[in-house]
C-alpha positions as CSV (number, residue, x, y, z in Angstrom):
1,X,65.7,81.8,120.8
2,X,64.5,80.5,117.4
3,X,65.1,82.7,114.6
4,X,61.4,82.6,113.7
5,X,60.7,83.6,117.2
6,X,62.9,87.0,116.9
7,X,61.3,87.9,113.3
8,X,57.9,87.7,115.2
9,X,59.5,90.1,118.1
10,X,61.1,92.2,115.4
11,X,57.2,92.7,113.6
12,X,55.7,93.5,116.7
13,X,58.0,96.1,117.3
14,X,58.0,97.5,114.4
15,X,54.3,97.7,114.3
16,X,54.5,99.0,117.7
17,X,56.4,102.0,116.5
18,X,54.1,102.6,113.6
19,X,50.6,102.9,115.6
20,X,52.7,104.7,117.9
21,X,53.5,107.3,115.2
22,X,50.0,107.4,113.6
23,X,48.4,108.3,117.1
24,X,47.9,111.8,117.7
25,X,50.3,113.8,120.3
26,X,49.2,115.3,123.6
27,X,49.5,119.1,122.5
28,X,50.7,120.8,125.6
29,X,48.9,123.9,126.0
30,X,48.7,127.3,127.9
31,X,45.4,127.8,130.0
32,X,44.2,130.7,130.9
33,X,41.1,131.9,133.2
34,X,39.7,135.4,132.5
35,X,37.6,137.2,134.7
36,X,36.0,140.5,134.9
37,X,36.6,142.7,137.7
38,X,34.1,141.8,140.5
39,X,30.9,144.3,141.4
40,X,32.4,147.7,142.0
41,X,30.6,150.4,143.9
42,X,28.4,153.0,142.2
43,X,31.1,156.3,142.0
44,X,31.5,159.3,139.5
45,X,35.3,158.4,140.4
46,X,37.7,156.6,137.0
47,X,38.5,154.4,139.5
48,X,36.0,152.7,141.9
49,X,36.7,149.9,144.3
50,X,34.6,147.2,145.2
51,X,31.7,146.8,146.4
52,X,30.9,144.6,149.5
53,X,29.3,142.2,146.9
54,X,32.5,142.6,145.0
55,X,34.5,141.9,147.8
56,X,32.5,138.7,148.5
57,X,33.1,137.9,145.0
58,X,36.8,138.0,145.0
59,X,37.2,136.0,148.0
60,X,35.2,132.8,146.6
61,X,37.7,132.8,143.7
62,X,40.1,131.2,146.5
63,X,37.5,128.3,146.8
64,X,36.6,128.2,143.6
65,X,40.2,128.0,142.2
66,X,41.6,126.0,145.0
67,X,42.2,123.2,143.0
68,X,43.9,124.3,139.8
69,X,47.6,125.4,140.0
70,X,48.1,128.9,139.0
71,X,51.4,130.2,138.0
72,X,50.6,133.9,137.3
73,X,48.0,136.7,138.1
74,X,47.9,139.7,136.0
75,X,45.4,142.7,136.2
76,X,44.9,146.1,134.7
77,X,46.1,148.9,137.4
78,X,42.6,149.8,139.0
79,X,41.3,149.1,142.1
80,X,38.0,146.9,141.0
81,X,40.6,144.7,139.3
82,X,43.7,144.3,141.8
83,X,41.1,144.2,144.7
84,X,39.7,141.4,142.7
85,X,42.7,139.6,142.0
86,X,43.9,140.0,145.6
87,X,42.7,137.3,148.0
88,X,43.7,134.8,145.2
89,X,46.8,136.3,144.8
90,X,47.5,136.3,148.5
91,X,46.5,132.4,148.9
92,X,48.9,131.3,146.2
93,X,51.5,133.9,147.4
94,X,51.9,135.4,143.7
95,X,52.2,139.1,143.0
96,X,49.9,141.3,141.2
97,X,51.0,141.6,137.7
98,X,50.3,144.8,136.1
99,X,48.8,144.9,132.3
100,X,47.8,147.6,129.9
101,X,44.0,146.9,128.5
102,X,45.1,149.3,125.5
103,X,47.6,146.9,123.4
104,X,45.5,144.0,123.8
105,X,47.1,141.6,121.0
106,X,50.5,142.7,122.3
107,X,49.8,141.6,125.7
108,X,48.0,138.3,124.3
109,X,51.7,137.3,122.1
110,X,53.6,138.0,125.8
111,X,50.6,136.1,127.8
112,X,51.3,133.0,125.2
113,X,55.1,133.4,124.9
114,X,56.1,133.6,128.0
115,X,53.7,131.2,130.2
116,X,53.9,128.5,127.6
117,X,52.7,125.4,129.1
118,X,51.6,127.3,132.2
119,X,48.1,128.4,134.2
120,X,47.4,132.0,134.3
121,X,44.3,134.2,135.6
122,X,43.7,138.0,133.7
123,X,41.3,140.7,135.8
124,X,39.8,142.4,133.1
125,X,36.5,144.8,132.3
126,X,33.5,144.0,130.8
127,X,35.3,145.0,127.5
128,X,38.8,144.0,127.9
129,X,38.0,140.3,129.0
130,X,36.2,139.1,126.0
131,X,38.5,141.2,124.1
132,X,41.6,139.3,125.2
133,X,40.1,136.0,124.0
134,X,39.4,137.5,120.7
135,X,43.4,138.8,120.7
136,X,44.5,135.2,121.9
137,X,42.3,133.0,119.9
138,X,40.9,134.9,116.7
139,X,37.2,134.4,118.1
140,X,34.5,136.9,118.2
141,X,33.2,137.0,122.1
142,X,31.1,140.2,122.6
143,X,31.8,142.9,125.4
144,X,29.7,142.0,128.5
145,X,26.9,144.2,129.6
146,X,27.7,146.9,132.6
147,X,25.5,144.3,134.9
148,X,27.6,140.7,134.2
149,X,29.9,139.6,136.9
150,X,29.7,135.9,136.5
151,X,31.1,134.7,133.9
152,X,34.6,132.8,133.9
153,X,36.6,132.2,130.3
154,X,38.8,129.0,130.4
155,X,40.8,129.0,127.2
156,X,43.4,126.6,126.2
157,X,45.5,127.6,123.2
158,X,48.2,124.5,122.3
159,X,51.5,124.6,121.3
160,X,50.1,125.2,117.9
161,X,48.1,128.0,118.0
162,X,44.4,126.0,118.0
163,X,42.6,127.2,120.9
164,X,39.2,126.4,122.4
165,X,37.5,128.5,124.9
166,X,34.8,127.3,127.7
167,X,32.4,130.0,129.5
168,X,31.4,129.2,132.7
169,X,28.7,130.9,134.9
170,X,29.6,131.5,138.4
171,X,26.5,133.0,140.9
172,X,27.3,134.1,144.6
């Protein structure tokens, strides 16, 4: 191998590594889906389950999720949300995770500390939901009306704390 030859190898490489560097890096990130609770029934009762709509609801999110690879379900500790988080939870064979809606930037710092790097669906309320993306991203998502069901959040927030947040509409 000529010496001129290597020099030519050598200033490849090196530029090589310098467009390497100057390229931007593929930010990890943790993703999260938040739902509200689906339709519940029409009680007096603090706690009301679903309705059969509801019910109907929470059983497309296996179809509708069957593709993504979840690592963690959490819901607030009412029926309308566990029975919502249920048939997706039973699919993937994860357990319900319990959350408080009343410490809602606590609850986003554990979300994004300790499922780094991971997928993870939150049953919230018509409050709660959009209220946890405000916590987790700094945004400013208004509450949902008594009557919305449909929406889905996807958020990604990267390694360094930018986030970007999708809102999809999902009819029965």
């Amino acid at each position: 191998m000529s010496l001129k030859y290597f020099f030519k190898i050598l200033l490849f490489s090196g530029f090589l590594s310098i467009f390497n560097s100057c390229q931007p890096r593929q930010e990890k990130s943790t993703s999260l889906i938040l739902i509200r609770h689906a339709e519940k029934i029409i009680s007096s009762s603090d706690n009301p389950d679903l309705s059969s709509k509801g019910r109907q609801r929470a059983a497309n999110l296996v179809d509708l999720f069957e593709a993504v690879s979840i690592d963690a379900i959490y819901a607030t500790p009412y029926l309308r949300t566990v029975n919502t988080a249920k048939p997706l939870a039973t699919a993937r064979q994860l357990e319900i995770l319990n959350y408080q809606a009343h410490d809602l930037k606590g609850f986003a710092k554990k979300l994004l500390k300790n499922h780094r790097e991971e997928t993870i669906v939150v049953i919230g309320h018509s409050n709660t939901t959009p209220q946890l993306i405000n916590a987790l991203t700094g945004s400013q998502h208004p509450d949902l009306s008594e009557l919305e069901y449909d929406w889905v959040y996807f958020v990604e927030v990267n390694t360094l704390g930018s986030s970007k947040v999708k809102k999809l509409k999902i009819r029965l």
